[in-house]
N, C-alpha and C positions, 0 to 999 in steps of 0.2 A: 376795600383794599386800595393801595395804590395806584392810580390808576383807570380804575374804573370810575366809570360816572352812572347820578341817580339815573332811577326808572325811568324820569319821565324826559325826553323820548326814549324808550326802549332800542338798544339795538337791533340790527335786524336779524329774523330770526327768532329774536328770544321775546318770550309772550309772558307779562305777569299780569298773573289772575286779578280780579278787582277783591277787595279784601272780604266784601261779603262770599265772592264767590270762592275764595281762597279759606275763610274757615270754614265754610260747610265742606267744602273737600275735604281739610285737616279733621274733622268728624269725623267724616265718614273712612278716611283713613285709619284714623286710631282705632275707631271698631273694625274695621274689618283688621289690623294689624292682631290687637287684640284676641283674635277667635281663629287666626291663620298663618303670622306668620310664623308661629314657634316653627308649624312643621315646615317651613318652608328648604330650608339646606338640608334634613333629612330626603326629602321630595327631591332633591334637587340632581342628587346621583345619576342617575338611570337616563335620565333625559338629557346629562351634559354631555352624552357620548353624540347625541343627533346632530350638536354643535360642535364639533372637533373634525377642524379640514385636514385633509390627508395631506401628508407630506409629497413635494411633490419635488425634482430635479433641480429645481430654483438653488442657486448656492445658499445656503443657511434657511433653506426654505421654514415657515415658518405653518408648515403640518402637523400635527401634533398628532396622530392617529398611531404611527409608530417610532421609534427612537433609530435615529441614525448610528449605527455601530461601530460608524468611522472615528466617531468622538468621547471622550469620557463623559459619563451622563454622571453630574455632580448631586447623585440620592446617596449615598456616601462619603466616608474620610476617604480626601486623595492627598498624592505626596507631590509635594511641587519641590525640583532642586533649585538654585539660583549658583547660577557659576558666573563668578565675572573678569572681566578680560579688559587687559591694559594691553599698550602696544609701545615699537620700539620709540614711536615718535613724541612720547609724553610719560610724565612722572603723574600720579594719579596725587589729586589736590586732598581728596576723602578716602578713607579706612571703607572697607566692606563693611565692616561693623556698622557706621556709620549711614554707607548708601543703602544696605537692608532695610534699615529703620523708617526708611523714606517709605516703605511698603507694606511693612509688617510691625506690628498684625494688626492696621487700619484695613488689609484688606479682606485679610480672615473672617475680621470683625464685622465688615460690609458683607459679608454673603453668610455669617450667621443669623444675621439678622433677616436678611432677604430672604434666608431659606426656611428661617423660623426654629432655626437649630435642626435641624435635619441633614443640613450640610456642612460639613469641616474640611477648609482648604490648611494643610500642613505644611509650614514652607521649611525648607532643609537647606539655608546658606551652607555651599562650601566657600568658609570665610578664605582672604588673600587674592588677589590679583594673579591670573594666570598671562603670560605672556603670549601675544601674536607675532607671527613669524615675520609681519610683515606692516608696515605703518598705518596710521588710522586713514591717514588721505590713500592710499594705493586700493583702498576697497569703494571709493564713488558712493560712499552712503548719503542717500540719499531717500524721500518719501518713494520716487516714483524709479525704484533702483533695477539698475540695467540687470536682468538674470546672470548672468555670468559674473558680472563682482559680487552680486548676492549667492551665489553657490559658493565661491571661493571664499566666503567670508564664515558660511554654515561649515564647509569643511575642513575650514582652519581651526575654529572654533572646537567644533569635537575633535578634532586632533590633538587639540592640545589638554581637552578637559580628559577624554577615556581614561590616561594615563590613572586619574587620583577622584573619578565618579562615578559608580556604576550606575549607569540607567537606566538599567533593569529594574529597580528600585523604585521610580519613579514615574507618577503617570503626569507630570506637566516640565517644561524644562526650561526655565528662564534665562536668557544670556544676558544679561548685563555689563554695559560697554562703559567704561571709561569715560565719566561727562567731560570733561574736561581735556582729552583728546581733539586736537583740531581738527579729524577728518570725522568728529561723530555729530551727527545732526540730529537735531530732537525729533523732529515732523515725520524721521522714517521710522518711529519705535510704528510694530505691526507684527500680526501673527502671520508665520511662513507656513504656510499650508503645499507639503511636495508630494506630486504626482511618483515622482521615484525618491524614495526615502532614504534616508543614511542607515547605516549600520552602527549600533555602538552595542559591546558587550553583549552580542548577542541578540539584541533585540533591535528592529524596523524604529526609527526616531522620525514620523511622520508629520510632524507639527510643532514646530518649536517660535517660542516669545522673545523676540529682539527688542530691547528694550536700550535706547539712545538718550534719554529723559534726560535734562539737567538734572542739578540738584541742588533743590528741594525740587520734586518732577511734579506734574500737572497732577492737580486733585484728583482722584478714582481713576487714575488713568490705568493703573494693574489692573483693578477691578475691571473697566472696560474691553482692557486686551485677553483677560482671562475669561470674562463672557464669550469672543470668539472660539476660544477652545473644549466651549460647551456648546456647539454649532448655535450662538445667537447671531444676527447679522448687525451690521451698521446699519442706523436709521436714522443718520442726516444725510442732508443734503449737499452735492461737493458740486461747486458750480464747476461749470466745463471748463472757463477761461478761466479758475484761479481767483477770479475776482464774486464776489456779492456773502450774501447769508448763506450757511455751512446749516444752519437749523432750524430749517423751514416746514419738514417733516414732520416732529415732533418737540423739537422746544425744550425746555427744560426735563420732559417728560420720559425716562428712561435713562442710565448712565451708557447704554449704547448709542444714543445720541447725541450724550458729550459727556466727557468725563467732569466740565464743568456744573453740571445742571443743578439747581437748587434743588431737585426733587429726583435724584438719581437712582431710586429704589425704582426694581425693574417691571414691565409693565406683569397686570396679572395671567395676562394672556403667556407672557414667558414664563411666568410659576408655572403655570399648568404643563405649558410643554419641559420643562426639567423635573419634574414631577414633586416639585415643593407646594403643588395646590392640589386636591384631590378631586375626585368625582364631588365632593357632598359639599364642598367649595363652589362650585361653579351652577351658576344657570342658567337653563336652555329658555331662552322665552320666545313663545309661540305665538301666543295670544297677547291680550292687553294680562297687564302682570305687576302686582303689585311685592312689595319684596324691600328688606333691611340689607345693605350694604355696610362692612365691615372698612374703613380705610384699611388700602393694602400695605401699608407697612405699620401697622399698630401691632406689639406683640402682641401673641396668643396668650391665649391660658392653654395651663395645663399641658404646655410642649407641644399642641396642636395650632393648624389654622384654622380656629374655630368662627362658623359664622360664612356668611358668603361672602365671597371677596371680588367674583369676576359675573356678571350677567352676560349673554352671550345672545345677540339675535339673526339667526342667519340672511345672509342678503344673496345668497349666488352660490355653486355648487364651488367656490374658487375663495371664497368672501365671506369675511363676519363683519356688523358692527360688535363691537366690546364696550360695556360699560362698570365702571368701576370709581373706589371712593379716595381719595385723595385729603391726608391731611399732617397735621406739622409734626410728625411724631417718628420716631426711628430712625433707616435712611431717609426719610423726608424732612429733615426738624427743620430745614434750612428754607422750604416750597415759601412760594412769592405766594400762592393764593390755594386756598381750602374748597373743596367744593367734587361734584361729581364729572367726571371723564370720560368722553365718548370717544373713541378712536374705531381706522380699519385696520383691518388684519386682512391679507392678500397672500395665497401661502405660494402662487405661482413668481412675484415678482423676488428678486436676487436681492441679496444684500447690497445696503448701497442705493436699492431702486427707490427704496416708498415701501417697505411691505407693511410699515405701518402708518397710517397717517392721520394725527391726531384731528379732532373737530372743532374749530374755532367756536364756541360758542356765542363769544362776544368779539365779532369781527371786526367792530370797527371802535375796540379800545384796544388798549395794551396797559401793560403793570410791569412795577420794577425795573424802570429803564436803567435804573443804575448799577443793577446787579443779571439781571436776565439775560441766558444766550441767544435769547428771542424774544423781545418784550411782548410780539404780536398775541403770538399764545400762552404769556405767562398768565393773561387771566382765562384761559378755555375752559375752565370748569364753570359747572350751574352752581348758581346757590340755591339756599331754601328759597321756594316762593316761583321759581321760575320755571320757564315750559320752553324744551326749544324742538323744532321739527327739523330732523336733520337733511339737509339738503339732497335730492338725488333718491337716496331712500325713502323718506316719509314719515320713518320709524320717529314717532313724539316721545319723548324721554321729560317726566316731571318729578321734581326735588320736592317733595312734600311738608320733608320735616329733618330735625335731625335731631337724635338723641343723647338723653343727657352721657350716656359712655360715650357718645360721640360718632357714633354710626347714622347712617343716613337713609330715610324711608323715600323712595324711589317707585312710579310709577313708569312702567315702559308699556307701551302699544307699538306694535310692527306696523 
C-alpha cells in the first residue's frame, strides 16, 4: 500500500518470519485450523463474558457489562424527528426537503450496515422552516457555547416546534439550523446532554442533536452525532491550544473519531457493547490462541454476524487489548489499508480522553497522505506474514494467513 515500505529493514516492532520459518508455521496453521477452528466462535461465548470491563462513571464510559438506561440502546427500530429552524435574520437558501437529503438515508444506511440489519434508524422530517423568535447572531453559537445562550436557544427551539411535533413519538430529536443564517456556525453541531431536561408533550426531552452543518455537511457527520446518543464517546484528539492533530488517538479508525475517516465503520468493541455482536462473536484469549477473524464490516450471512469479528485479551481489571480484521468492504470500501487491528479500550477514561487508543503497528511509516485524517496510523494494521509485540503489554499478535472469503487466520499469545 501506499506508503508503506519493503521489509527489509523492518519496522520497529514488527518482526517477519524468514520464509522457511514462515511456511512451516503456515503448515502447521492450516492443520491445526483445519481440525479446530470450525469450533472455535461456538467456544467462544461463555468465555467472552471474563473479557467484558464493567461499565464504570467515566462519561460514555466504554464498559459493556451493563447498558446505561439513560440512553436509547439502538437493538431496535427507533424514531428520530428532525425539525428545522430558520430565524428572523435570514431567508433560508435550501428547502427542508433538500437539507434532509443531506442525511437521509445515508445515514440509516450507515448503521444498517454497522449493525448488520439488526438496527433501524427511522428518520421523520417535519418538512418547512419553523421560525425563532429571536436572530441567529443573538444566540453566540458557537463550538464551545456559553450555557445560557445554549439554553435559550433549546428553549426557543421547543417552543416553537411543540405547537406542530409531538415528542412523545419520538426517541432521538434532531434540530436543524438554517446553514445559511449568519449567526449559525458549523464547528458547534453537538449532542446537548441536560442535567435538567425540557418538557415537551408530556414527556422529559433529555438529549437532543444540534445540528449547524453547511450544506452539503461533513461526511457521516449524523452518523457520528447519533453514536453519542447511543452513549459512544469521542475518540479524537482535541489539542488544548486549538492548534496541531485532532486524530491522534485513533485515525481513520471509527466514525467517532471523525466523521471523515476512510474506515468509519465502528470499532468491534462498540458492536458488542450496543449489542450488534453477540457472545459467539467475540473472543476471550487467555492463552497462546489460534483463531479466523471475520473483517468487521463485511456483511453477514444469513441476517447474522456470523464468524468471530472481535478477539479480546485482558490486560488490567480497567483494560483490554482488542484485536480485530479490517478490510475494503461495507462502511469500510473507502480504508487506505487492509490488514489486522490492535487497539485499547480503557472503560475508566471519559470521552474525549483516549478510551480507545489504536496501535501503531508500523510506527515509523504512514499511508495515504492525501486522503488520511492521520497518515501516521493509516497503515496500523498487520498484514499476512507479520508478528508485532505490542509494546508495554507483550501480548505478540501474528497474521498467518488470509483466506480466500477474505478473513484472516491470526495467532495471539498474551
Amino acid at each position: 500500500m501506499e506508503g508503506q515500505q519493503p521489509p527489509q529493514p523492518p519496522p520497529e516492532g514488527v518482526h517477519y518470519p524468514s520464509l522457511r520459518a514462515t511456511a512451516a508455521g503456515l503448515f502447521s496453521l492450516v492443520a491445526i485450523a483445519a481440525t479446530g477452528l470450525a469450533a472455535g466462535p461456538a467456544a467462544a461465548g461463555p468465555a467472552a463474558r471474563t473479557c467484558a470491563l464493567p461499565r464504570t462513571d467515566a462519561h460514555h464510559s466504554l464498559g459493556l457489562d451493563t447498558w446505561n438506561a439513560a440512553y436509547p440502546r439502538p437493538a431496535r427500530a427507533l424514531d428520530a424527528v428532525m425539525v428545522f429552524l430558520s430565524f428572523p435574520d435570514a431567508t433560508p437558501h435550501a428547502g427542508t426537503e433538500e437539507i434532509a437529503a443531506d442525511y437521509f438515508p445515508d445515514t440509516s444506511r450507515f448503521f444498517e450496515r454497522a449493525s448488520y440489519g439488526r438496527f433501524s434508524l427511522r428518520a421523520h422530517p417535519r418538512h418547512g422552516w419553523l421560525r425563532m423568535p429571536r436572530p441567529s447572531t443573538a444566540y453566540a453559537i458557537q463550538r464551545d457555547w456559553e450555557p445560557s445562550r445554549r439554553a435559550a436557544y433549546l428553549r426557543d427551539a421547543l417552543a416553537v416546534a411543540d405547537p406542530v411535533v409531538d415528542f412523545s413519538r419520538y426517541d432521538i430529536v434532531y434540530l436543524v439550523a438554517d446553514p445559511d443564517a449568519p449567526g449559525v456556525d458549523s464547528d458547534a453541531t453537538k449532542v446537548v446532554n441536560l442535567e435538567t431536561p425540557l418538557r415537551a408533550d408530556g414527556r422529559d426531552v433529555r438529549r437532543l442533536v444540534t445540528l449547524f452543518e453547511r450544506h452539503p455537511p461533513d461526511r457521516n457527520v449524523l452518523a457520528h452525532e447519533t453514536g453519542h446518543v447511543f452513549d459512544l464517546p469521542d475518540l479524537y484528539h482535541r489539542p488544548l491550544d486549538g492548534e496541531g492533530d485532532w486524530d491522534t488517538h485513533v485515525g481513520d479508525w471509527d466514525v467517532m473519531g471523525s466523521q471523515f475517516a476512510l474506515a468509519p465503520e465502528p470499532f468491534a468493541w462498540h458492536k458488542w457493547k450496543l449489542g450488534w455482536l453477540g457472545e459467539r462473536q467475540v473472543r476471550c484469549v487467555r492463552g497462546e490462541d489460534l483463531f479466523t477473524l471475520e473483517p468487521v464490516a463485511a456483511e453477514p450471512s444469513a441476517g447474522t454476524a456470523a464468524g468471530t469479528r472481535l478477539a479480546v485479551v485482558r490486560t488490567g481489571e480497567n483494560s483490554v487489548l482488542a484485536i480485530e480484521a479490517r478490510g475494503a468492504t461495507g462502511n469500510d470500501r473507502e480504508t487506505c489499508t487492509e490488514g489486522v487491528l490492535i487497539y485499547r479500550v480503557r472503560n475508566e477514561t471519559a470521552s474525549g480522553g483516549g478510551p480507545v487508543e489504536v496501535v501503531d503497528a508500523h510506527p515509523l511509516t504512514e499511508a495515504c497522505r492525501d486522503r488520511s485524517v492521520y497518515p501516521p496510523l493509516a497503515d496500523a494494521p498487520l498484514g499476512v506474514g507479520e508478528v508485532f509485540t505490542v509494546p508495554g503489554e507483550g501480548t505478540r499478535v501474528e497474521v498467518a494467513d488470509r483466506t480466500p472469503t477474505g478473513a484472516w487466520t491470526v495467532r495471539v499469545t498474551p
